[in-house]
N, C-alpha and C positions, 0 to 999 in steps of 0.2 A: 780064730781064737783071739780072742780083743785081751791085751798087755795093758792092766789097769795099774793105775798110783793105789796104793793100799792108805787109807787113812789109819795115821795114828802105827805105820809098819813097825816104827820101833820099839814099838811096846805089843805083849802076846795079847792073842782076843781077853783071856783070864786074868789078866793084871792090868789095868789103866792106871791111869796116873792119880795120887792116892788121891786129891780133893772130890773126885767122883765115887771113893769107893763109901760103902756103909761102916759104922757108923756115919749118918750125914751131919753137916757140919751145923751147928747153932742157928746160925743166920738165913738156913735154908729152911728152917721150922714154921710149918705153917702156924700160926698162930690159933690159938682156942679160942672158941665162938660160942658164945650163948643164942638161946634164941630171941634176946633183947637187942645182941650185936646185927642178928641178919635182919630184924626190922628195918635197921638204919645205916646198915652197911650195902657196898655193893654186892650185887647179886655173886653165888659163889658157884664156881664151876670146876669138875675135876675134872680134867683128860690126862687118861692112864697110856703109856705108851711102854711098848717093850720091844726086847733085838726082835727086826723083820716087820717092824710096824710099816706103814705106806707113811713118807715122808710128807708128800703131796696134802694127803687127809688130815694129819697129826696141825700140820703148819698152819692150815688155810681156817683151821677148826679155830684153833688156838686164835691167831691172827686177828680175825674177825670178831669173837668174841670178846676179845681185850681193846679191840675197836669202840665197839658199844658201853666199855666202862666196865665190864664185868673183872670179877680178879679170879682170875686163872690160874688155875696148879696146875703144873705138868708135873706127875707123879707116876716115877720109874716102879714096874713090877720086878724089877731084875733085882739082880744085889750091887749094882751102882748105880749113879745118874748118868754116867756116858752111855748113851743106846746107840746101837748099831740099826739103826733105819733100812729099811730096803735100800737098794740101790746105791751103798757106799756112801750115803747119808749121816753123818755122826752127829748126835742133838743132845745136851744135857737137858735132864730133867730139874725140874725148879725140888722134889722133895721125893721121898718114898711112900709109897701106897702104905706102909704100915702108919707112919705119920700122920695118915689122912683119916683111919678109922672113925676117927671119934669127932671129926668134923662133919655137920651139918652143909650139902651141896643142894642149892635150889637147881643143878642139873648134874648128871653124868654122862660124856658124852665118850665113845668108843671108838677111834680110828678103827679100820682094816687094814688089810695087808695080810701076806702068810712070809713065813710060821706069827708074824706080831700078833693077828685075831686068836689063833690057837696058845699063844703064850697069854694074853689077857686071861682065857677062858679058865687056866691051869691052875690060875693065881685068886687062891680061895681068902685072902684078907678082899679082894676087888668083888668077887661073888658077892661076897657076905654085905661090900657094902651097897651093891648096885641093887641088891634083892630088899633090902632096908630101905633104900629110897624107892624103889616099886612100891612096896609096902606102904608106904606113909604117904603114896599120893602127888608124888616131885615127878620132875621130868626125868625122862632117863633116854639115852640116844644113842646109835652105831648107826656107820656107815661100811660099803663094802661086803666084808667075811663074818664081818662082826656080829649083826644081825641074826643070822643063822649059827656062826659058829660059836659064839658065848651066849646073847640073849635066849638063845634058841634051846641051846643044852640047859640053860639054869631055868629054863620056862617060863620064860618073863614074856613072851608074845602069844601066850593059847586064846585061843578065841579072838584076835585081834588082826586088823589088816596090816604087811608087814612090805617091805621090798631090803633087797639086797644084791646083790654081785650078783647081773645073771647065771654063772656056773656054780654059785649056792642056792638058786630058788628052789629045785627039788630037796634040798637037806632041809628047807628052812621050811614047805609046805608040809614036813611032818609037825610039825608045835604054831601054825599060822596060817592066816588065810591069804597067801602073797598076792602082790598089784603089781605090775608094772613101772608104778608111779617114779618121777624121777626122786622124791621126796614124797614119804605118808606118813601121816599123823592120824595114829587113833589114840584117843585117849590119852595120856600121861606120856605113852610109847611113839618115839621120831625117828624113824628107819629111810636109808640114802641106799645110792647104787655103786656107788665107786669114785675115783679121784675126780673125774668130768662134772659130777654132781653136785661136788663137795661144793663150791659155794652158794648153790642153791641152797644147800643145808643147811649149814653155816647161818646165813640169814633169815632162813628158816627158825633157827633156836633163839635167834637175836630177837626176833620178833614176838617170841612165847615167851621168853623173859621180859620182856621191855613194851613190848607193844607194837603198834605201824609203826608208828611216825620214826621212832628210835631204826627199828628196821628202813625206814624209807634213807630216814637221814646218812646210817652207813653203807647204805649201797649204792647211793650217789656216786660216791669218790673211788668206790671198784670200778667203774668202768665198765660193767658187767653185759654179757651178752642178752642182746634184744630177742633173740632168737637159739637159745640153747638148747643143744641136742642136732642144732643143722648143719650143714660139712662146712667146716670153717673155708674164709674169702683170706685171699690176699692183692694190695695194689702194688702190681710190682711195673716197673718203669727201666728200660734200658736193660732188657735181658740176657745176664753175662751166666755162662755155667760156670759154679763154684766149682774149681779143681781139688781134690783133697788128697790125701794119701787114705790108704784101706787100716786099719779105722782112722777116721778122721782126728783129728787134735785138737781139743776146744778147750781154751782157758776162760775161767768164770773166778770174776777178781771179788770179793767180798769185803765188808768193813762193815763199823759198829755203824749202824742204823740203817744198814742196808735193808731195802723190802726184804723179810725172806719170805715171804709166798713167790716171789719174783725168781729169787734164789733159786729156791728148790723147786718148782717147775721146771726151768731151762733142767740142771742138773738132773734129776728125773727123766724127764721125757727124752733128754739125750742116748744118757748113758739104757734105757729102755731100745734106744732104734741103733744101740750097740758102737756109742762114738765113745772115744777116750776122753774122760771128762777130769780137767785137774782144777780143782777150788782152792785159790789163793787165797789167802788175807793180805790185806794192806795194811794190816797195824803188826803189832808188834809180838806179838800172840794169835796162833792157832786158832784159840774160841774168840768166836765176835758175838755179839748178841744184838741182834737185827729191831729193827725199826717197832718192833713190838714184842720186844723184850724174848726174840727165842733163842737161843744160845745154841752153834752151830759150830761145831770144830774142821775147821778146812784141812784138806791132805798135808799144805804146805803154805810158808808165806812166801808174798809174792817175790824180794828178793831172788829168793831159789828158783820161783817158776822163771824169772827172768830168765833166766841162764837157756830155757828151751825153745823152739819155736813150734806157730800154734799155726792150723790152720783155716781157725775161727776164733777172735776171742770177743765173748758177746758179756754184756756189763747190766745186772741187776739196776732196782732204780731206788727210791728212799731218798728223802732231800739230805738226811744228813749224811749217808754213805755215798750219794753223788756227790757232795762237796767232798766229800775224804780224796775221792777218785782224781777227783779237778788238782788238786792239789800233789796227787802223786806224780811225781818225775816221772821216777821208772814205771809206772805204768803207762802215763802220757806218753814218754820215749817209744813206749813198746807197740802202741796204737799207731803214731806216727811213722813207725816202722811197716807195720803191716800195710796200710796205708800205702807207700811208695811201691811197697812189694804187691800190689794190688791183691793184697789178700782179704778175705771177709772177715768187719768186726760190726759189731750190732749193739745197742739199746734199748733199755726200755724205760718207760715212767719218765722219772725227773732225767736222766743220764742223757739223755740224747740231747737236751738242754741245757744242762748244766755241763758237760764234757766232752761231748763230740761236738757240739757249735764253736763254744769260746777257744778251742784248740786248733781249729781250722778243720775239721775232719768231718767235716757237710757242706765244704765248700763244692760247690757244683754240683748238691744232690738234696733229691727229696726228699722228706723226712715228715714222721708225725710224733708226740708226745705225751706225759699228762699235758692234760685240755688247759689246766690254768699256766702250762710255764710255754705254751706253744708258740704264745708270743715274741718268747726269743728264739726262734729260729728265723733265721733269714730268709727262709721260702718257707712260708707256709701255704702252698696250693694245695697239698695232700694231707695236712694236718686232720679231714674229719676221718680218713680210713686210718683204722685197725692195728693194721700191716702195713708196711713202707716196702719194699726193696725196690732201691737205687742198684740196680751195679754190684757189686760189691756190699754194698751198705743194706743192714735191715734194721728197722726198727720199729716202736710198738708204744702203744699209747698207756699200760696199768696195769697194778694186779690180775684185775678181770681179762685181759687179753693174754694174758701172761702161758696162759697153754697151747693156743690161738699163736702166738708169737712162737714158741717152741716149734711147735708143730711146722710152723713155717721152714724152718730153720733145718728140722729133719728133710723136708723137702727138698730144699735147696742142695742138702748132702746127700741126701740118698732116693729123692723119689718122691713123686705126690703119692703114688702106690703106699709104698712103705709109709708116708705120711699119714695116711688115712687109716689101714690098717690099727697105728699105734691110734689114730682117733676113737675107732670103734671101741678098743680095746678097751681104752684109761674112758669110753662112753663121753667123749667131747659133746 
């Protein structure tokens, strides 16, 4: 029985803190849109997310789409914007799905997860508006449960090729003609398989909004795997066994501009292979909002995590939240601690560049990063793999490795076995 940090413990699940509850605040209002404004505006996209969404899908969806310029509403079907995400995940919402009605979206697209697919499905202002943009011809999209468990029941896929969650393809072959596919497109309808797919998808939508090129140009800087769907590789060099304690202890330090696709990967896929996972911030508040504006409330700031010891603490990547990191003492203190204590701490993206180099904490080890900052590490022999582990040290090249790197990381803690398992599972 795994002894988790409760996000947000001091307040009951029913009562959050009032700036998330409804009425929503002014400034959160999506704005009115004619259809003169979407000629010449950016392309408009709603993702609806509710408590037990997949954090994984909700982020990577979001993420990427605000990559390509699109302007993204994250719009809570609950009766606040603080969602309780799978996996001890907490995410505000940018507005309420009531707010959304009477705006015109050139897509909709639907994370999974359960109960979140099943709360989407419940929530009839989101019906009303996903069967209206069926209706008139717009894109409309789920990944996951979603598929089957809302498109499915509201009959937005009959006659049409569809995929979803392997363990929903018999619900979903009553209303659809299901594929395999790890991504299908028939018609106006974009249906995925799960969080492993999710940036196929993702790219996938960017592409049908925008075109190639727009597509080409944002998946450049993912990182994204050449071969997806194969048992992920790792280069690992000077093989030491992580020691841990039963569940392990992994701190994941957060700040304003941190990747959160980076984020919530690690955190996901941990707390998935059953590790006690505690999410600090380094600013001064709780909610940070990540490198493409997703607003993430951590258990605790790091201050407090201070006070515990970890026996992994692995660091998101984002240029502006790696320089936050560079710059923290006690988090810097608390690396170089583990460090001496030859305990394991890891990197990914800008971080391993920007933080663990300039502090000394890759002295004597191999390392890879993003591809444009790799030139500052002082050995770059291993820079073209994926995966690093040194020793003690692991680290990771980008968003697109970013599960790929977790997964690592559950290995080292508990097992390629167990690693793989959760591969199959989340469909790497």
């Amino acid at each position: 029985m795994i002894k988790r940090h409760s996000p947000l413990s001091f307040l009951p699940w029913h009562t959050p803190p009032k700036q998330y509850l409804s009425p929503k605040p002014s400034f959160l209002t999506p704005p009115k849109r004619n259809s003169f404004s979407l000629s010449v505006m950016a392309k408009e996209v709603l993702v609806p997310i509710g408590n037990g969404t997949e954090p994984i899908e909700a982020t990577m969806i979001i993420d990427i789409l605000r990559r390509a310029e699109a302007n993204v509403t994250v719009a809570s079907v609950e009766k606040q914007l603080l969602i309780h995400a799978c996996h001890g995940v907490n995410i505000v919402a940018d507005a309420f799905i009531d707010d959304c009605a009477n705006t015109t979206f050139h897509l909709i697209v639907l994370p999974g997860g359960l109960p979140g697919a099943s709360t989407l499905k419940e929530c009839a202002t989101l019906e009303s508006i996903v069967k209206k943009q069926a209706a008139e011809g717009r894109l409309y999209a789920a990944i996951c449960a979603s598929p089957a468990v809302a498109f499915g029941s509201w009959g937005l896929l009959k006659g049409l090729k569809a995929t979803c969650y392997p363990s929903f393809m018999e619900q979903l072959s009553s209303t659809a003609t299901t594929v395999e596919s790890r991504v299908q497109q028939d018609g106006n309808a974009i249906t995925s398989r799960g969080p492993g797919t999710t940036m196929e998808f993702s790219v996938a939508l960017v592409e049908q909004l925008f075109g190639k090129d727009k597509a080409d140009s944002v998946k450049g800087p993912l990182v994204m795997r050449s071969n997806p769907g194969d048992e992920y590789t790792i280069a690992e060099l000077n093989t030491v066994e992580w020691v841990s304690d039963d569940p392990p202890k992994v701190l994941v330090p957060i700040a304003n501009g941190s990747e959160e696709m980076e984020t919530i990967s690690i955190v996901d896929v941990l707390r998935r292979a059953k590790a006690e996972v505690i999410v600090a911030s380094v600013e001064d508040t709780k909610e940070t909002v990540g490198s493409r504006k997703v607003k993430i409330v951590s258990d605790m700031l790091l201050n407090e995590a201070s006070k515990l010891s970890y026996d992994l603490i692995v660091l998101p990547g984002g240029l502006p939240g790696a320089k936050k990191f560079a710059s923290s003492e006690t988090l810097v203190e608390m690396l170089k601690k583990q460090k001496s204590s030859n305990k394991p701490y890891g990197a990914i993206c800008a971080s391993p560049a920007l933080v663990l180099e300039p502090h000394g904490l890759l002295e004597g080890k191999k390392a890879t990063a993003f591809p444009s900052l790799c030139e500052k590490l002082s050995d770059q022999t291993e820079t073209d793999n994926r995966i690093v582990v040194d020793g003690n040290v692991i680290t990771s090249k980008g968003p697109g490795s970013s599960l790929e790197f977790s997964l690592a990381i559950v290995e080292k803690l508990f097992g390629r076995r167990k690693a793989l398992e959760l591969a199959k599972t989340m469909l790497v």
